[in-house]
DRENTORVO-950128 format. One record per residue (C-alpha): x, y, z; residue number from 1; residue in three letters. Coordinates in Angstrom, 1 decimal. Last residue first. Layout:
# DRENTORVO-950128
((X,Y,Z),NUM,"ALA")
...
This chain:
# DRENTORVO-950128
((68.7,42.6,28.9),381,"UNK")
((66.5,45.6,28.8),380,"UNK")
((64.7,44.9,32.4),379,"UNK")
((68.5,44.7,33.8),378,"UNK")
((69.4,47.8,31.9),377,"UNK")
((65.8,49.4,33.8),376,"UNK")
((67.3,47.7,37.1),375,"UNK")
((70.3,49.4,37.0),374,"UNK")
((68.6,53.1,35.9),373,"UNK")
((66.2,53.0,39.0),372,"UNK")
((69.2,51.9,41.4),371,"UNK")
((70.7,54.8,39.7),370,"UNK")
((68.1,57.3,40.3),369,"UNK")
((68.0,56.3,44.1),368,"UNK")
((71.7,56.8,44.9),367,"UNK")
((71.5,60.0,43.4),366,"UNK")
((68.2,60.6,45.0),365,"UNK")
((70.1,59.4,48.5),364,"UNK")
((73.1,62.4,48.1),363,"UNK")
((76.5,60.3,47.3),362,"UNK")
((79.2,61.1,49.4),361,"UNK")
((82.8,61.6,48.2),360,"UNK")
((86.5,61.3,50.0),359,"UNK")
((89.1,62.8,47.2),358,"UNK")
((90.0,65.7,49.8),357,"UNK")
((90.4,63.5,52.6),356,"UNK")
((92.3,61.1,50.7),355,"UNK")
((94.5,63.5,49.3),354,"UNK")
((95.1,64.8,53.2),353,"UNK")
((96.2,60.8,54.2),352,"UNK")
((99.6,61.7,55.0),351,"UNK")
((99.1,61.9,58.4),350,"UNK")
((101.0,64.5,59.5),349,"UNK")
((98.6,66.5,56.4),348,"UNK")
((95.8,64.9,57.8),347,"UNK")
((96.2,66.4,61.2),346,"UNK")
((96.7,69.7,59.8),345,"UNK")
((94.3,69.1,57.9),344,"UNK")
((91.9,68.3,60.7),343,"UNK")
((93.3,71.1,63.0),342,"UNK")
((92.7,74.0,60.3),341,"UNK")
((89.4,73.3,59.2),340,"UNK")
((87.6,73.0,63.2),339,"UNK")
((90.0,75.9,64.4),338,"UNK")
((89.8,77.9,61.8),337,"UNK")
((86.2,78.5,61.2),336,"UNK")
((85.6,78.1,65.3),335,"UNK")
((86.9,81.7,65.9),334,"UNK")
((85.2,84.1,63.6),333,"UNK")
((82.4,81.8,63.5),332,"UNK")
((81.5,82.9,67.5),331,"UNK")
((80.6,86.7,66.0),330,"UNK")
((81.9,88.0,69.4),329,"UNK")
((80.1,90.6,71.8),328,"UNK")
((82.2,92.9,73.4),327,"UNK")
((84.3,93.1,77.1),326,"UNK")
((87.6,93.4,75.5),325,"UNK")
((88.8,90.2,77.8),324,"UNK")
((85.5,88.9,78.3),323,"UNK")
((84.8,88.5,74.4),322,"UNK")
((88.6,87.1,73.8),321,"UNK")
((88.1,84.6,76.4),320,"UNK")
((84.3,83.2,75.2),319,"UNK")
((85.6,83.1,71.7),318,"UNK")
((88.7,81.0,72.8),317,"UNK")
((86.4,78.6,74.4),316,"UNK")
((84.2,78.1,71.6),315,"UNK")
((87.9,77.4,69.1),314,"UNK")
((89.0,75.1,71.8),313,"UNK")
((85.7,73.2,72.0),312,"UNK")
((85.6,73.1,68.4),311,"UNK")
((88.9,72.1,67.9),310,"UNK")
((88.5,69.1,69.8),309,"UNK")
((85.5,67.9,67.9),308,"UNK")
((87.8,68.5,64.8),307,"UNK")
((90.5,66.5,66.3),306,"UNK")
((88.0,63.4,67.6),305,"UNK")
((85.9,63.4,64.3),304,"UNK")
((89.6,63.4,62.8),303,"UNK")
((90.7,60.6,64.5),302,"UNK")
((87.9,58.2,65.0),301,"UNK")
((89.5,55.0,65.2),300,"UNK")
((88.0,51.4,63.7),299,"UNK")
((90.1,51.3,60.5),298,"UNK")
((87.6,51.2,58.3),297,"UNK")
((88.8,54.6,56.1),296,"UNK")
((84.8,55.0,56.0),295,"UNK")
((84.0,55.7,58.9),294,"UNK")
((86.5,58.4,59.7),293,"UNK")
((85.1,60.1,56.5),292,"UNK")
((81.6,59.5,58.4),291,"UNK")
((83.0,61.2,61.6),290,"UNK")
((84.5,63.9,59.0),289,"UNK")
((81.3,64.9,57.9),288,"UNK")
((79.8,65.0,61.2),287,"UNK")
((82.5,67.2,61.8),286,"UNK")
((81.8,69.6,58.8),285,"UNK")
((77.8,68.9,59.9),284,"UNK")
((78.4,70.9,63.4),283,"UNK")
((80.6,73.6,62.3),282,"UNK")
((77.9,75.2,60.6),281,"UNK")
((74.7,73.4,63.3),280,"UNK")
((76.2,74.8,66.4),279,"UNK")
((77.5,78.3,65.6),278,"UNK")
((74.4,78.9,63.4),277,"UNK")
((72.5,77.9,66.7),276,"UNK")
((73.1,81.1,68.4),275,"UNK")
((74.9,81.6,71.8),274,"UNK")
((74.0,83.0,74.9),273,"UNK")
((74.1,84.6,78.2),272,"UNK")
((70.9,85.3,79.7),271,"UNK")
((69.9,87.4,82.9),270,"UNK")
((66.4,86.9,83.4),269,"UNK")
((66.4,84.4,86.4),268,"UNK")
((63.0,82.6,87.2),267,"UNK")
((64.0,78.8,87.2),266,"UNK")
((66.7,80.0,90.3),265,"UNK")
((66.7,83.9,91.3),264,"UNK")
((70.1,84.1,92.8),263,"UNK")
((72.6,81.0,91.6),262,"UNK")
((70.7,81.6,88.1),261,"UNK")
((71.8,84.8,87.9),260,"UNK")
((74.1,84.3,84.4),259,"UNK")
((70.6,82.4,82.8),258,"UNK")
((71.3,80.3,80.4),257,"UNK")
((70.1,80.5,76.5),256,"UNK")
((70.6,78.1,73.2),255,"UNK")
((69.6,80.4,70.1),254,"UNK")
((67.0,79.8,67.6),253,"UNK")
((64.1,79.6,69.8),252,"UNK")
((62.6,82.5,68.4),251,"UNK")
((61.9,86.5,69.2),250,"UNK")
((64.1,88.4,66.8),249,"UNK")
((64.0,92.3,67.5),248,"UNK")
((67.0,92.4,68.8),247,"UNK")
((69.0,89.8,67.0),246,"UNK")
((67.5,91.6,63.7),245,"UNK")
((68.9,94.9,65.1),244,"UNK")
((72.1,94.1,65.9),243,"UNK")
((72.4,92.0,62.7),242,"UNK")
((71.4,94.9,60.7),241,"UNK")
((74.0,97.3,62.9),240,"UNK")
((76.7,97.1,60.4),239,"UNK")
((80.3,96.3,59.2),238,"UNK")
((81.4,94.4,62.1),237,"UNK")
((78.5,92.0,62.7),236,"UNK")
((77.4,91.9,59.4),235,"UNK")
((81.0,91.6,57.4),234,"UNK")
((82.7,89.3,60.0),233,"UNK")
((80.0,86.5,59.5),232,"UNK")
((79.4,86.9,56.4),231,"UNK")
((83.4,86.2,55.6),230,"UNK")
((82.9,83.3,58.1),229,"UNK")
((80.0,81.9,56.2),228,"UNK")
((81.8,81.7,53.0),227,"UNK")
((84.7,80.0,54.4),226,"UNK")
((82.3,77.7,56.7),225,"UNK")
((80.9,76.8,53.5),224,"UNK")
((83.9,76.2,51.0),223,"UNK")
((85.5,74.4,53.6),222,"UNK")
((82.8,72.4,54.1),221,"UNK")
((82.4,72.1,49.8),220,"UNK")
((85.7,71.0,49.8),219,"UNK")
((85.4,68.3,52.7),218,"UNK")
((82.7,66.4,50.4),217,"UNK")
((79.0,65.8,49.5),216,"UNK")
((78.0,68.4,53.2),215,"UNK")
((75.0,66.9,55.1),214,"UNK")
((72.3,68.0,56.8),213,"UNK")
((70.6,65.3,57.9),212,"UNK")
((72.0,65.1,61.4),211,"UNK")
((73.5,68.6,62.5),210,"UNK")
((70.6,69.9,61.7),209,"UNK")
((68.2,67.7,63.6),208,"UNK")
((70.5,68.0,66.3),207,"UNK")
((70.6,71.9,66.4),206,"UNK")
((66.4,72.3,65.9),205,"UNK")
((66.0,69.9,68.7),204,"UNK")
((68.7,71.5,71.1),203,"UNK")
((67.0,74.8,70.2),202,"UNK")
((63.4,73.1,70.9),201,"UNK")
((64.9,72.1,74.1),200,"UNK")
((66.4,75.5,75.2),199,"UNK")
((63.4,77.4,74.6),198,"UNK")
((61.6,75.4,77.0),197,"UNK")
((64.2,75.5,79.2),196,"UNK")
((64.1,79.7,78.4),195,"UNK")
((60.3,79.9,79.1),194,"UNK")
((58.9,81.6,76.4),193,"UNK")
((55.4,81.6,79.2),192,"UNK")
((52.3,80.9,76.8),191,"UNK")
((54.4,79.9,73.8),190,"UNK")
((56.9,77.9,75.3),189,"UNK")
((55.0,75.8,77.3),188,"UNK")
((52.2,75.0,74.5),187,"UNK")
((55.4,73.8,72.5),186,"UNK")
((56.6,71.6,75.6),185,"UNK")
((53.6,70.4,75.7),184,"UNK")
((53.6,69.6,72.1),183,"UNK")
((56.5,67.8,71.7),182,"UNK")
((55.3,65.1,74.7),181,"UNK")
((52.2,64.4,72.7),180,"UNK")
((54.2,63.8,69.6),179,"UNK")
((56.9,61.8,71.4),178,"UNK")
((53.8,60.1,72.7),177,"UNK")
((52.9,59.9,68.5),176,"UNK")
((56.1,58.6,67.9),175,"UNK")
((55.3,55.8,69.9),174,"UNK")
((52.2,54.4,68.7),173,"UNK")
((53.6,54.5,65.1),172,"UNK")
((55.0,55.8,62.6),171,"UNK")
((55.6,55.5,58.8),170,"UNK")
((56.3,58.6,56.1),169,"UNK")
((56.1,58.7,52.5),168,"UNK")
((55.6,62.5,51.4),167,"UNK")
((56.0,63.1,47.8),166,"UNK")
((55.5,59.6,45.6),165,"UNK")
((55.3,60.1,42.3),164,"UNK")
((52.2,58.4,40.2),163,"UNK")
((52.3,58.5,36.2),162,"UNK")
((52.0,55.2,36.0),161,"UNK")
((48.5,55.4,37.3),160,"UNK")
((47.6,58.7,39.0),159,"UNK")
((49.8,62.1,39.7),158,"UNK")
((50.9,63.3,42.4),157,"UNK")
((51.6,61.2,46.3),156,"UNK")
((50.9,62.0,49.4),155,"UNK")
((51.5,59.0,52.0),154,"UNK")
((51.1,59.1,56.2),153,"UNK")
((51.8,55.4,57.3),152,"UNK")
((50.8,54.1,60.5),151,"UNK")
((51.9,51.3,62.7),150,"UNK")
((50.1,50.2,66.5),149,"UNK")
((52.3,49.0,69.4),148,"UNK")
((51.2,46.9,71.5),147,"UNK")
((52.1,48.1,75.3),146,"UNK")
((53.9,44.8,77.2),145,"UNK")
((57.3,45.6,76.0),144,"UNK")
((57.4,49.2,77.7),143,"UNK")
((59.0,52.1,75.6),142,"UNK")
((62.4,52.9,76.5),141,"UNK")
((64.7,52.0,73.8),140,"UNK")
((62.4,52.9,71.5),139,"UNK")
((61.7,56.6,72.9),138,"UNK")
((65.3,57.2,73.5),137,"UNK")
((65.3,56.7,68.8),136,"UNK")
((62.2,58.8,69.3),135,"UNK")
((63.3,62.1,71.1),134,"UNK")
((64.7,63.7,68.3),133,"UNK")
((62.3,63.1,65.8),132,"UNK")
((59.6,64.4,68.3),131,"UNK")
((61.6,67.8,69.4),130,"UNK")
((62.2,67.9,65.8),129,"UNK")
((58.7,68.2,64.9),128,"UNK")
((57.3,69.7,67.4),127,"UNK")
((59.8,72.9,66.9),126,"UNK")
((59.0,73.4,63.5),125,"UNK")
((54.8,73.6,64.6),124,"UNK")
((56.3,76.2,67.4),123,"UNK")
((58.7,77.4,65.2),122,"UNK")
((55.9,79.0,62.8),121,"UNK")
((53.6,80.4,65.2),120,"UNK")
((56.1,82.0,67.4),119,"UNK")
((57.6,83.4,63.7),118,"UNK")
((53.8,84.8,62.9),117,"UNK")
((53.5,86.0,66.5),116,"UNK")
((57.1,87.6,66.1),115,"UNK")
((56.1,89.5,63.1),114,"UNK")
((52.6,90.8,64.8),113,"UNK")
((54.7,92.0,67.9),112,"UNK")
((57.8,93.4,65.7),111,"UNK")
((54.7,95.9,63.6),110,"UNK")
((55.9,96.5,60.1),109,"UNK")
((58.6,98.5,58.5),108,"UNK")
((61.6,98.4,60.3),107,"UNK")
((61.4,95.0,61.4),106,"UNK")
((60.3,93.8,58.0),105,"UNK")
((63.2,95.8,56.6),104,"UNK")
((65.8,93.7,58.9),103,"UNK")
((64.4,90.8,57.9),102,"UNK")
((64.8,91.5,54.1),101,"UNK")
((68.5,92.0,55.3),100,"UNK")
((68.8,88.8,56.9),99,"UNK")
((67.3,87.0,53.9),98,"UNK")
((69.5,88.8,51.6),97,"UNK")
((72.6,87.7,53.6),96,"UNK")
((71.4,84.2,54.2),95,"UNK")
((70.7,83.9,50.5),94,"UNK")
((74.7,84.9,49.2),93,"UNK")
((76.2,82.9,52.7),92,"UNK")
((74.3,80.0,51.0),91,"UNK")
((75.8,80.6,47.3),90,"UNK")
((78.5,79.1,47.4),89,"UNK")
((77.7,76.2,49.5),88,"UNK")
((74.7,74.8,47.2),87,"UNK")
((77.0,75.3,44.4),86,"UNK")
((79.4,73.0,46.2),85,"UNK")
((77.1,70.3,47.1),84,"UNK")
((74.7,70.1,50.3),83,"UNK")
((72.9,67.0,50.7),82,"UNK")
((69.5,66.8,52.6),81,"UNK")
((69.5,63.2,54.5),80,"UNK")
((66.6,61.6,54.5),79,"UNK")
((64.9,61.1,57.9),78,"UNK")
((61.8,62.9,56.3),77,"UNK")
((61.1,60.5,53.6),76,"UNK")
((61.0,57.6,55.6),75,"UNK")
((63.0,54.3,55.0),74,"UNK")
((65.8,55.1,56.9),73,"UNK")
((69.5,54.4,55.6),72,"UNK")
((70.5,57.4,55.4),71,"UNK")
((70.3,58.4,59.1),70,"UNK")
((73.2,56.0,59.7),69,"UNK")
((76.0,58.0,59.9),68,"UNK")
((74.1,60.9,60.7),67,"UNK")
((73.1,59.5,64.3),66,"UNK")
((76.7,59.8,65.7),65,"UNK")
((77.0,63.3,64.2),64,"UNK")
((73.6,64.4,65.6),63,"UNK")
((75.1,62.9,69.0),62,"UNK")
((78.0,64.7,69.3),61,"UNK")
((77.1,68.3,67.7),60,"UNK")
((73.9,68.3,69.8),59,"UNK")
((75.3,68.0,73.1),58,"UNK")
((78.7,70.1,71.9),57,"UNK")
((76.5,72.9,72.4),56,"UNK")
((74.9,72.3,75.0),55,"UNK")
((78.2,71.4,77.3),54,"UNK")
((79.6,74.9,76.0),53,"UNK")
((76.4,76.9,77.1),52,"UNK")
((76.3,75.0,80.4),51,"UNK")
((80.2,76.0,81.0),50,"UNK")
((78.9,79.9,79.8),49,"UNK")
((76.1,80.1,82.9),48,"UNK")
((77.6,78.4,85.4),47,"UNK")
((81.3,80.6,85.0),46,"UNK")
((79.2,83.6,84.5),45,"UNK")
((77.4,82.6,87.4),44,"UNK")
((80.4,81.7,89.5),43,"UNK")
((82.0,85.0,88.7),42,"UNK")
((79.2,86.8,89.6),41,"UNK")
((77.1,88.6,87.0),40,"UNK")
((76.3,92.7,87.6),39,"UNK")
((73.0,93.5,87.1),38,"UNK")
((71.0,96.3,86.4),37,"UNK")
((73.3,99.6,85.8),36,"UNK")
((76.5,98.0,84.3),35,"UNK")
((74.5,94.8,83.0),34,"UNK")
((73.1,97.3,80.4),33,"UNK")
((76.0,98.0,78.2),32,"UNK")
((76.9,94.5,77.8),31,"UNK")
((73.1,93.7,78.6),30,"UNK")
((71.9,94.7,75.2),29,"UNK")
((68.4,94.3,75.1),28,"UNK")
((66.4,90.9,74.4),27,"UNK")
((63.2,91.6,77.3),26,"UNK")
((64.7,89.3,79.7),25,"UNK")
((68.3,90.6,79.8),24,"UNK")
((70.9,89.6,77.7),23,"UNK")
((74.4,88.6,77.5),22,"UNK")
((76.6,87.5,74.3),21,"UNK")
((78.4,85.1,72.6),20,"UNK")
((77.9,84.8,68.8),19,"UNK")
((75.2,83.5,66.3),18,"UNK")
((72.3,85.0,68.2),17,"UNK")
((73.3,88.0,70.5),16,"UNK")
((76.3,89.4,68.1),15,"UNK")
((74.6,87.7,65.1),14,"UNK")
((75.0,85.2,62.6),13,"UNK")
((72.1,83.7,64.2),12,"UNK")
((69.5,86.0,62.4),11,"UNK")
((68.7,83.6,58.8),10,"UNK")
((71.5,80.8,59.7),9,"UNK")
((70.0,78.2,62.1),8,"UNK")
((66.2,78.7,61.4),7,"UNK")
((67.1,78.3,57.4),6,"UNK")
((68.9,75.5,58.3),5,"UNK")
((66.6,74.0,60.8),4,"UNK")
((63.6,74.5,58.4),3,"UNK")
((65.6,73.3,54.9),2,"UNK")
((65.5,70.1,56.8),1,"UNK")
């Protein structure tokens, strides 16, 4: 899961990849450039941002529905990855020296070679989570009558005692026609970039992300988004690397629609959009609080409800501000506030914030190394 996230955060935090933004076909500015080319109707602005909203909160609803139970799979690669506090601290740290080291690659080598290598790269990514997220519809789906065949793909180091296990993961007959179905739409989207195409894998890489990644406790998601909105602000304000990157970047790590759909249909070129780091960040805080929700037992949804809330509110006002002083807007800037502020707000009227606070998960090789160290005190006794 390290793939979504490092997908999600590396260019997104962007003006054209981790804000709101319009471009044409080719990736160049079209805030500057619609004024020549093309001029958006109100109805296809209004199309083109509504779809981008109802994608995003796509992802952010059902990844947090799924990561309440994700942890109990028995396959290595529907673990949850846990993010403590260090882990927090220093992400906005590594995302900045990543985006800069981008930046540099651009400048230096060739953008066409770079982009084949990153075409490359997200198309196996892209598979992958296109296939893990189409499986649990999959199963509900999948004829009766059709046997259904198991397989088990295991790496493991070492031999005899010293054996670990690396890579344990079962499958069968129809995760490979989620497979199959992945990798059309891979083959789709490297011979023609076509924007649904792109749009799928990003709705794949968002889910995923939004499912197993997942934050110990509320303090390291405040510490997080905190971190990530002082990033945000710095590179989209303070320089043109993120400019550049979101310029240069070719990748489905963005969720696109077309502003002249209502004229040219399937074949319009006129993209508004919005980066997956504005999905995925905010997305696994509320997950987060779905499973705090969870596990106060008391069968409502509150604060998943509030902070999903607060998200729309927090996208929407983004969208205003950026068409009122017609400029790209780092999206963070915006939904930071509104998805920590309105939960603690909420817990605060409630009187349950010290709970919130004091609410702990447990990452699975924690939960694994003591279940090891029980039964070696039970062996002992």
């Amino acid at each position: 899961m390290a793939d979504v996230n490092q997908g999600s955060v590396l260019p997104s935090e962007t003006p054209a990849l981790d804000g709101l933004n319009a471009t044409d076909s080719n990736g160049t500015d079209a805030v500057n450039a619609t004024v020549a080319k093309f001029v958006a109707t109100p109805e296809g602005t209004a199309l083109a941002y509504g779809s981008l909203v109802f994608m995003a909160l796509l992802p952010i609803f059902f990844g947090a529905l799924r990561s309440v139970s994700c942890g109990k799979s028995k396959n290595s690669s529907d673990m949850p990855e846990t993010i403590t506090g260090r882990d927090a601290a220093r992400f906005p740290i590594i995302a900045s020296c990543t985006l800069f080291g981008l930046y540099l690659f651009f400048k230096i080598f060739s953008q066409e070679y770079i982009n084949l290598l990153l075409s490359m790269y997200f198309f196996v990514l892209g598979i992958l989570a296109l296939s893990h997220t189409m499986s649990p519809f999959m199963n509900r789906i999948f004829p009766a009558n059709i046997p259904i065949k198991q397989y088990q793909l295991l790496f493991t180091q070492g031999s005899g005692e010293t054996k670990e296990e690396m890579v344990n993961y079962e499958f069968d007959t129809k995760d490979m026609i989620c497979l199959v179905i992945s990798t059309v739409v891979g083959v789709w989207y490297i011979l023609k970039k076509h924007w649904i195409a792109n749009n799928l894998f990003g709705l794949a890489f968002a889910l995923n992300g939004v499912e197993l990644l997942h934050l110990n406790n509320i303090s390291t998601g405040c510490i997080l988004l905190g971190g990530l909105f002082v990033y945000d602000v710095f590179w989209v304000f303070g320089t043109n690397v993120m400019v550049t990157v979101a310029k240069s970047f070719e990748a489905p790590i963005k969720l696109v629609f077309p502003q002249d759909l209502l004229e040219k249909g399937l074949g319009a070129s006129q993209f508004a959009m919005l980066g997956l780091g504005d999905i995925v960040i905010p997305g696994i805080f509320i997950a987060l609080l779905l499973r705090f929700d969870v596990s106060l037992k008391k069968n409502t949804r509150t604060y998943f409800h509030t902070s999903f809330l607060a998200y729309i509110f927090g996208l929407g006002l983004t969208i205003w501000v950026m068409h009122t002083f017609k400029h790209a807007q780092p999206a963070l800037l915006y939904l930071v506030p509104a998805c920590i502020g309105f939960p603690l707000v909420v817990a605060l009227l409630k009187g349950e914030l010290t709970e919130m606070f004091r609410y702990e998960e447990v990452s699975a090789e924690d939960v694994a190394a003591k279940e090891g160290t029980t039964q070696v005190e039970k062996k002992d006794k």
